[in-house]
LUMKOLZA-876510 format. One record per residue (C-alpha): residue in three letters; x, y, z. Coordinates in steps of 0.001 Angstrom, whole numbers, m for minus. Layout:
<ALA, <X, Y, Z>>
...
//
This chain:
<UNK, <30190, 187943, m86685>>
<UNK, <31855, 190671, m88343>>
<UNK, <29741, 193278, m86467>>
<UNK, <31292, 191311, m83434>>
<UNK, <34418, 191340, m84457>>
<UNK, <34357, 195363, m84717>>
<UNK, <33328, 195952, m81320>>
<UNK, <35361, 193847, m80096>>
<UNK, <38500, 195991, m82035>>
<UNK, <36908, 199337, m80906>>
<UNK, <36718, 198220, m77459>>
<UNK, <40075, 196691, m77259>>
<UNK, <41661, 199703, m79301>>
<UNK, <40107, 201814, m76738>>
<UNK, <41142, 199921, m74060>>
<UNK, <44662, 200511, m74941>>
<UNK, <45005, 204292, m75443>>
<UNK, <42662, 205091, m72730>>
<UNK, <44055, 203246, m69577>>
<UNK, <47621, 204835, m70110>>
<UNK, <45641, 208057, m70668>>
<UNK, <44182, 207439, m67258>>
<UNK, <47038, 206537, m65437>>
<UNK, <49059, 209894, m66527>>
<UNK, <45945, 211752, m65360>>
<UNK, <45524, 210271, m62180>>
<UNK, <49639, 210862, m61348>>
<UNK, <49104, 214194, m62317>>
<UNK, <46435, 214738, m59963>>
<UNK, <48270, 212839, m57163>>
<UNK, <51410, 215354, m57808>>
<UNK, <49089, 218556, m57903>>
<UNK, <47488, 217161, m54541>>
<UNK, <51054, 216065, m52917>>
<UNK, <53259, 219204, m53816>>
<UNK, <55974, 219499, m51613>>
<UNK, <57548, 222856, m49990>>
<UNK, <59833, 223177, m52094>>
<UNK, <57694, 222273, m55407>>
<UNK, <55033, 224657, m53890>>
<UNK, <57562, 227463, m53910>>
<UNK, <58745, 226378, m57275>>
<UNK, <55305, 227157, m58299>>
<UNK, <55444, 231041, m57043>>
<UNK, <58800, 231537, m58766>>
<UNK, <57363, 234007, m60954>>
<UNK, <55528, 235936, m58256>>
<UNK, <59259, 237556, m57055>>
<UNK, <58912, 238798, m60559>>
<UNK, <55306, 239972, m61354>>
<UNK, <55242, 241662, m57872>>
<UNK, <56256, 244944, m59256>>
<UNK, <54301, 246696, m56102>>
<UNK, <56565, 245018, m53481>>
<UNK, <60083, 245777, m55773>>
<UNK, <61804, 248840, m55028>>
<UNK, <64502, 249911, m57745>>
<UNK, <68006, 250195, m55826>>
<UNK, <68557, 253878, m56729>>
<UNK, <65484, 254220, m54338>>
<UNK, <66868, 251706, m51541>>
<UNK, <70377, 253886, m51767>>
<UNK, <68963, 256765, m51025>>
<UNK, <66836, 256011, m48433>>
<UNK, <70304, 254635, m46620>>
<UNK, <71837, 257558, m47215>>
<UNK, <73966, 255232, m49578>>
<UNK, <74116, 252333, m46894>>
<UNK, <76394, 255138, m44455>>
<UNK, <77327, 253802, m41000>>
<UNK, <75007, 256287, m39285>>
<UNK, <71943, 254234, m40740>>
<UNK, <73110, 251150, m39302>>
<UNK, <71432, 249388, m37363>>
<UNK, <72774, 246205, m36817>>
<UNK, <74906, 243817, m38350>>
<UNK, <73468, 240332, m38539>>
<UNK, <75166, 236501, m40276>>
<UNK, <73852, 236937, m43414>>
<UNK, <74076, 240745, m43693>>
<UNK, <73818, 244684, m42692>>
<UNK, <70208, 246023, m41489>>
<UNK, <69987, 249890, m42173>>
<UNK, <67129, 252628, m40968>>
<UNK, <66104, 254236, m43968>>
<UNK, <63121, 256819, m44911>>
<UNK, <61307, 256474, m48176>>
<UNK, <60976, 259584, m50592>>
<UNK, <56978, 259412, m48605>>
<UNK, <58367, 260036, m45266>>
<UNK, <57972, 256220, m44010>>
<UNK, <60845, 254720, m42343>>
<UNK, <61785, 251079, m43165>>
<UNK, <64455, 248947, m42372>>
<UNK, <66544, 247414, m45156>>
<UNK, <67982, 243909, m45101>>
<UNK, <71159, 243878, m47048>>
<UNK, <72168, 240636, m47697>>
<UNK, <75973, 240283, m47891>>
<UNK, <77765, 239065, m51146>>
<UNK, <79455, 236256, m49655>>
<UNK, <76941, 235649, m46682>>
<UNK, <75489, 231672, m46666>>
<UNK, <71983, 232898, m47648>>
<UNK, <71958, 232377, m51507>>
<UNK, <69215, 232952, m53578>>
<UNK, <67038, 230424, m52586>>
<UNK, <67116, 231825, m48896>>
<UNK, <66029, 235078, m50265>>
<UNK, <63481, 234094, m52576>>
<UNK, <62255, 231888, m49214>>
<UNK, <62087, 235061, m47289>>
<UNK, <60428, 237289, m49689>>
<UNK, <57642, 234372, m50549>>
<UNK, <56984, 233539, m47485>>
<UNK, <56852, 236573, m45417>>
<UNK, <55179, 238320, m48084>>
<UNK, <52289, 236100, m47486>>
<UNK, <52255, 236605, m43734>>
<UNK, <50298, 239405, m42430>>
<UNK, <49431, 239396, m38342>>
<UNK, <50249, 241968, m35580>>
<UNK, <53125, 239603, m34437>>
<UNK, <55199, 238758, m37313>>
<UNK, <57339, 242210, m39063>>
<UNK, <55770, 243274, m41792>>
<UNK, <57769, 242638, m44958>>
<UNK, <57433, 245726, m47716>>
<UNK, <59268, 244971, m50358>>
<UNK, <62552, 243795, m51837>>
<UNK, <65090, 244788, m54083>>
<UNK, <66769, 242515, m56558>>
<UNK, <69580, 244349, m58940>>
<UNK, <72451, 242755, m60179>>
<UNK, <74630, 241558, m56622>>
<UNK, <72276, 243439, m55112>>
<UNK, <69550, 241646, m52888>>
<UNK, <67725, 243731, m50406>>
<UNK, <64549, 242993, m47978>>
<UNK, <62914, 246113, m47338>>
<UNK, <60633, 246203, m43781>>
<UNK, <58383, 247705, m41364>>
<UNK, <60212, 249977, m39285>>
<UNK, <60404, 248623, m35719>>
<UNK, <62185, 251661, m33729>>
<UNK, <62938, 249623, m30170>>
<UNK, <64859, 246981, m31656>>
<UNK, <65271, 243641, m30531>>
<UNK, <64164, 241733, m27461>>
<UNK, <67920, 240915, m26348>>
<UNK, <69069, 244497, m26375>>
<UNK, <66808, 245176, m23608>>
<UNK, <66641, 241972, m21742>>
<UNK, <70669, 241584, m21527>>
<UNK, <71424, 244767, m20575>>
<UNK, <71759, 245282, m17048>>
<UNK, <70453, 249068, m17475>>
<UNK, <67835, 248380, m19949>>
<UNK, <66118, 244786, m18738>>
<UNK, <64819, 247398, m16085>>
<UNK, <62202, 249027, m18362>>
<UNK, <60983, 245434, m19175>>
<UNK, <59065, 244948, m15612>>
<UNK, <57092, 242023, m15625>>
<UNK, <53542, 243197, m17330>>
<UNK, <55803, 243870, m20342>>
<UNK, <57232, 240466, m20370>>
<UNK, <54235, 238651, m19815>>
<UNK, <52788, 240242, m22768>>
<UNK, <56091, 239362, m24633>>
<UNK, <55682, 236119, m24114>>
<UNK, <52326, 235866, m25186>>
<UNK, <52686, 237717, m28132>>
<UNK, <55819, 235950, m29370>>
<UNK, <52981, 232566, m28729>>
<UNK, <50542, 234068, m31508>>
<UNK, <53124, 234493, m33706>>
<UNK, <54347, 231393, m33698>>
<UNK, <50994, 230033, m33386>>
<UNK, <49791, 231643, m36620>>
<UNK, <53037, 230475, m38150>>
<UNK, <52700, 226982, m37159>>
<UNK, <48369, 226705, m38143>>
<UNK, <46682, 229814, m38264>>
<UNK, <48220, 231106, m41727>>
<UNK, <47639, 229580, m45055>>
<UNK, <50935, 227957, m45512>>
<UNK, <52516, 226296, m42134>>
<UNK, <56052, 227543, m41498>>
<UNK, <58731, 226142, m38723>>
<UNK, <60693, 229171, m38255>>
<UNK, <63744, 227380, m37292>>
<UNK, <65648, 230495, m35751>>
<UNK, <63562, 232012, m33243>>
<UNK, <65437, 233790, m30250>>
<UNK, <65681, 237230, m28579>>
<UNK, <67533, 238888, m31466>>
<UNK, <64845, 237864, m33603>>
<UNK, <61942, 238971, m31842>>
<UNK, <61975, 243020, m32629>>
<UNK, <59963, 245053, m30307>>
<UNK, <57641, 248040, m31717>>
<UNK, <56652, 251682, m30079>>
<UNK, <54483, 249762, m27749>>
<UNK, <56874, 247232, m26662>>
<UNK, <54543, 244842, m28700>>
<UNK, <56729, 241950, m30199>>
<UNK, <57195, 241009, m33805>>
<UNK, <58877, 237700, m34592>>
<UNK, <61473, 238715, m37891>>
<UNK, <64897, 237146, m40010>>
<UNK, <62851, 234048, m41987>>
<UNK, <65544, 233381, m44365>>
<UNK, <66134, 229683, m42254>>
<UNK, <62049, 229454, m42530>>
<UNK, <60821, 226050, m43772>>
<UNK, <57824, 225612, m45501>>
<UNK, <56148, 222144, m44587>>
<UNK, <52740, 220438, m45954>>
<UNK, <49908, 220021, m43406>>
<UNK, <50083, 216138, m42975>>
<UNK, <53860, 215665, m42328>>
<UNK, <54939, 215496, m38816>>
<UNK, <58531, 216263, m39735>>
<UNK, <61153, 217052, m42383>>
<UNK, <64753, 216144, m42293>>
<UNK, <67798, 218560, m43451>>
<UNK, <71615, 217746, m43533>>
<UNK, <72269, 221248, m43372>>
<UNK, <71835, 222409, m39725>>
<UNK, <71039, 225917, m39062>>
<UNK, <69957, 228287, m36275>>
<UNK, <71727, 229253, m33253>>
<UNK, <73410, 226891, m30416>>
<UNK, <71134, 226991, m27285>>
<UNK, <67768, 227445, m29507>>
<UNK, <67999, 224416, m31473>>
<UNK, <65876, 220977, m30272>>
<UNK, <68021, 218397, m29587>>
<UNK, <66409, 216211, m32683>>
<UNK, <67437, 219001, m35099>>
<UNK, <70929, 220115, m33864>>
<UNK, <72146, 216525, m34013>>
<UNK, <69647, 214742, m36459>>
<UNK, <68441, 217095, m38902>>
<UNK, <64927, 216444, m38011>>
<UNK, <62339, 219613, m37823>>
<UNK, <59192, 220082, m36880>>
<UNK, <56761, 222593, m35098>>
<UNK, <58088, 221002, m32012>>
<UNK, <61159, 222141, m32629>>
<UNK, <60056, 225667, m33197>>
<UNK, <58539, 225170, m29246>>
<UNK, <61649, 223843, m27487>>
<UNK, <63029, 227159, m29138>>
<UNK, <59840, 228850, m27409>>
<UNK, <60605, 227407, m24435>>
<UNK, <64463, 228353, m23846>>
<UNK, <62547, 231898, m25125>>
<UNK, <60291, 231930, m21892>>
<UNK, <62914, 230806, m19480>>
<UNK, <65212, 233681, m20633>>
<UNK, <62391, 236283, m20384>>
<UNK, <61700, 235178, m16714>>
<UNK, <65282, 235440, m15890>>
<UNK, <66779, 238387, m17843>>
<UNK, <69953, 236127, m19087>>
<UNK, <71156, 234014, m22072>>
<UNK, <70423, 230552, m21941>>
<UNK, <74252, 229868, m22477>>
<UNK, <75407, 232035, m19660>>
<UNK, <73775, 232151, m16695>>
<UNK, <75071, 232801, m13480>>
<UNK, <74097, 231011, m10500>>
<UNK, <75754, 233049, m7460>>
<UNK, <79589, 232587, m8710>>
<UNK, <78915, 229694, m10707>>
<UNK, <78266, 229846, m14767>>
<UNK, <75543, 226912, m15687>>
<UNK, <73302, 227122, m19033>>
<UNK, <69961, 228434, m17845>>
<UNK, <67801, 225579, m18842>>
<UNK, <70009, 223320, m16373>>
<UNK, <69643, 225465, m13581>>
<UNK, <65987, 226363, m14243>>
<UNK, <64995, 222451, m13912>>
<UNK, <67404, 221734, m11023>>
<UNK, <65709, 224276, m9714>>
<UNK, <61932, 223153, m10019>>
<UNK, <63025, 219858, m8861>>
<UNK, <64507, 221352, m5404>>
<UNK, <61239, 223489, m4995>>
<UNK, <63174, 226731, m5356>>
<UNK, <62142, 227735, m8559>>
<UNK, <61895, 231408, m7695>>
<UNK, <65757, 231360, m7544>>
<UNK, <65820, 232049, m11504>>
<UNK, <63612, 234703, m11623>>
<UNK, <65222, 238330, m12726>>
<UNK, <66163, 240358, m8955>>
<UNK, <64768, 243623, m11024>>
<UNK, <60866, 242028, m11136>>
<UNK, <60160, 242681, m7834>>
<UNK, <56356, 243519, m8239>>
<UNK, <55009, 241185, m10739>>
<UNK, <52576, 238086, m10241>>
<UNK, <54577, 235702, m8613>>
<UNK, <51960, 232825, m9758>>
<UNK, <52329, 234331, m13269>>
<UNK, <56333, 233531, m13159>>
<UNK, <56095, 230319, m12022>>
<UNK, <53462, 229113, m14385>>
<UNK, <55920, 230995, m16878>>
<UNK, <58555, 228936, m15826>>
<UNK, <56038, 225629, m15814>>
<UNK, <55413, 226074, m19334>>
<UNK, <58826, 226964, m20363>>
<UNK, <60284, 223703, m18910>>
<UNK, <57257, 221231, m20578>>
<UNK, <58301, 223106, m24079>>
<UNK, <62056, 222245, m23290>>
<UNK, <61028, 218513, m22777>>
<UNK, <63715, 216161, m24280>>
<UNK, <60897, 213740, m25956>>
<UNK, <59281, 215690, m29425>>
<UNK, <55597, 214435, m28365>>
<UNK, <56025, 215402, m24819>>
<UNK, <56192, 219123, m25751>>
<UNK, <52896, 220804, m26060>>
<UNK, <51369, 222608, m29127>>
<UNK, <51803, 226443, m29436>>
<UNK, <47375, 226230, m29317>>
<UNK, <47820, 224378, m25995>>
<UNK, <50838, 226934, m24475>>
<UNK, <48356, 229629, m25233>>
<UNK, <46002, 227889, m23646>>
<UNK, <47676, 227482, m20390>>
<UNK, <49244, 231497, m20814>>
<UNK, <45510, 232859, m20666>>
<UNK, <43304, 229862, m18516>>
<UNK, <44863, 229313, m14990>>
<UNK, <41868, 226721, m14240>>
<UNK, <44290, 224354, m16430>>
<UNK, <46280, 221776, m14877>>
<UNK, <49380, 221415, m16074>>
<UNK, <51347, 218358, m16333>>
<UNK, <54578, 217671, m14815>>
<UNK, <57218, 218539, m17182>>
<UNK, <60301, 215849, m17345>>
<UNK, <63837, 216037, m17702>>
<UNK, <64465, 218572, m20490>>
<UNK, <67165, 217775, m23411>>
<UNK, <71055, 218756, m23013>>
<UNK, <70305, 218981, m19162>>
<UNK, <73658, 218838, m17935>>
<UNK, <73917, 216744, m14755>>
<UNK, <75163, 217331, m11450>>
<UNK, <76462, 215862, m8326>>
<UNK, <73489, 216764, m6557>>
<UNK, <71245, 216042, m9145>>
<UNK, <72264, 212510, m9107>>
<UNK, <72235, 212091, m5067>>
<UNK, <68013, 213621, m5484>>
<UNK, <64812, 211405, m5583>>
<UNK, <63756, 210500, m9305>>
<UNK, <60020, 210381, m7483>>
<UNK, <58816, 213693, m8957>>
<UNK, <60118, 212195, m12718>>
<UNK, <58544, 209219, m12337>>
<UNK, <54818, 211398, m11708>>
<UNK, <55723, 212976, m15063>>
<UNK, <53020, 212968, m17332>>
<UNK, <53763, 211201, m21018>>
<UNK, <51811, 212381, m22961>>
<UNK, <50166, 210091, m25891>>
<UNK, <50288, 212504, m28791>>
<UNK, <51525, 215647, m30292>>
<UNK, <48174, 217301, m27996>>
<UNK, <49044, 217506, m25194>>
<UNK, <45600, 216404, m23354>>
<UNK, <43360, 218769, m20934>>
<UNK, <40828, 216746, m20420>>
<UNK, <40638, 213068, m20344>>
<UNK, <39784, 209910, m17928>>
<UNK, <42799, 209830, m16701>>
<UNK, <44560, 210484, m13123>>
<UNK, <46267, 213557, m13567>>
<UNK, <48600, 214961, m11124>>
<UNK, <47869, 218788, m10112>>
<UNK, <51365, 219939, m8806>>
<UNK, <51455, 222992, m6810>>
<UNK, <53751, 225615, m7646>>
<UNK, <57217, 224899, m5604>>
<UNK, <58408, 227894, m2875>>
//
């Protein structure tokens, strides 16, 4: 009895301490496995630090500059200066200086520098370093000496060098980008700004997506995250973000989309002009496809490129605009249909913010009632279904 009673206290003393001891564990282990962004860039706080090989000392970053002078400058963006500068090696870099009062605080730059820092492919600018010295915060990058996308595509003079083998490859450059961005890389990143003036254009014309202070770091298994603080640029933004908050990769595609449709027509989404009318481009681009006269959007300078090229351009451009989130396709799938033309694509529906007309209303809804819906984020290629193979309009 009394050997009993002694196992009995052992095993009900154990009892005690050890299933509290395995509960703590086991909500450890759920935390480690459930980090979110931000507690996963929490985590790599210290690396800003320890990275002595990526901070320059400002002393160095002045000089470069030529003490931040005018001549260096290279542009002047919302959150800051960007100056040309050449390292005491002879490279040439371009230096982010973020402005005092700008609205991207610390955490934007600490985003930037730990995320980019971890990026490396052919289309993303190459982050080198960064400076951070009293008010002082400072990206330091790859040189890109052509630039940014819109300085050539909005400019009467200078769209002309873009002919249309140079925007194709644009476009499907600016795809891999976002594409390793979105699941090719190690962390998944929404951009959440991309546009012309963000996509910088190297000797080669060969694009580089930059500016990922707005970047958002989001976990594999979530579909979306929600902000209350809306940023990115009017036009760009998916209608679920600009007046919900919510982001995704999707939105990042819509973004892709008004991207394309610009490309193809050599003006701002905000501004185009239709004869002596002013209509926003993705308006006019689906009022467009709808009437068969597609072709009507299409830059006047790009007189010898594939016309079956531009109107799949245009095709694809219009399914990422798509006002539904699981309608749009998947940057895999747009790269897909860029490089296979055996691929059927489906009929892309009314896009979001289309702004309606008079003789949009009087036209058949037929063609949006072939639309394909599609049943996931994929944005299916192959299934037992009837699929509709729409020829390209006149």
């Amino acid at each position: 009895n009394g050997n009993n009673t002694t196992r009995i206290i052992i095993i009900v003393v154990a009892s005690v301490v050890g299933i509290p001891i395995l509960i703590a564990s086991s909500i450890c282990i759920i935390r480690r496995a459930r980090k979110t962004p931000q507690q996963l860039l929490r985590t790599d706080d210290d690396e800003v630090i320890r990275a002595d090989s990526l901070q320059f000392d400002f002393a160095t970053v002045r000089a470069a500059t030529n003490n931040f002078s005018d001549a260096n400058k290279l542009g002047q963006g919302g959150f800051g200066a960007v100056y040309k500068g050449q390292l005491p090696n002879g490279e040439e870099v371009a230096v982010k200086r973020l402005a005092r009062d700008s609205g991207q605080g610390d955490l934007e730059f600490k985003n930037e520098v730990l995320l980019v820092a971890k990026l490396q492919h052919r289309n993303l600018v190459r982050l080198l370093g960064f400076c951070l010295e009293g008010h002082e915060r400072l990206l330091i990058y790859e040189f890109v000496p052509n630039t940014s996308l819109d300085h050539f595509l909005f400019d009467r003079v200078k769209r002309a060098q873009l002919d249309w083998e140079r925007r194709y490859k644009i476009i499907g450059g600016v795809a891999r980008g976002i594409l390793y961005l979105h699941e090719d890389s190690r962390l998944r990143i929404v951009h959440r700004d991309l546009k012309a003036s963000n996509v910088l254009l190297d000797a080669d014309m060969i694009p580089k997506i930059a500016d990922f202070g707005m970047a958002r770091l989001v976990v594999r298994d979530e579909t979306q995250g929600n902000t209350s603080r809306i940023v990115g640029t009017y036009g760009y933004m998916a209608p679920e973000y600009a007046m919900h908050g919510q982001f995704s990769v999707k939105s990042d595609v819509y973004s892709y989309g008004v991207l394309v449709l610009e490309i193809v027509s050599g003006q701002r989404n905000n501004c185009f002009r239709n004869g002596e009318t002013v209509e926003d481009l993705i308006s006019c681009a689906w009022k467009n496809w709808r009437q068969g006269t597609a072709m009507n959007i299409v830059d006047p300078t790009l007189r010898d490129g594939s016309r079956n090229e531009m109107m799949r351009c245009i095709h694809i451009g219009l399914l990422c605009v798509q006002e539904n989130v699981g309608d749009r396709p998947t940057m895999a799938t747009v790269i897909l249909m860029l490089n296979s033309f055996s691929v059927t694509l489906p009929m892309p529906s009314q896009p979001a913010f289309f702004m309606h007309t008079n003789i949009e209303s009087d036209m058949s809804s037929s063609l949006v009632s072939e639309s394909y819906q599609s049943r996931s984020d994929e944005l299916p290629l192959s299934q037992n279904e009837a699929s509709i193979t729409a020829p390209y309009p006149r």
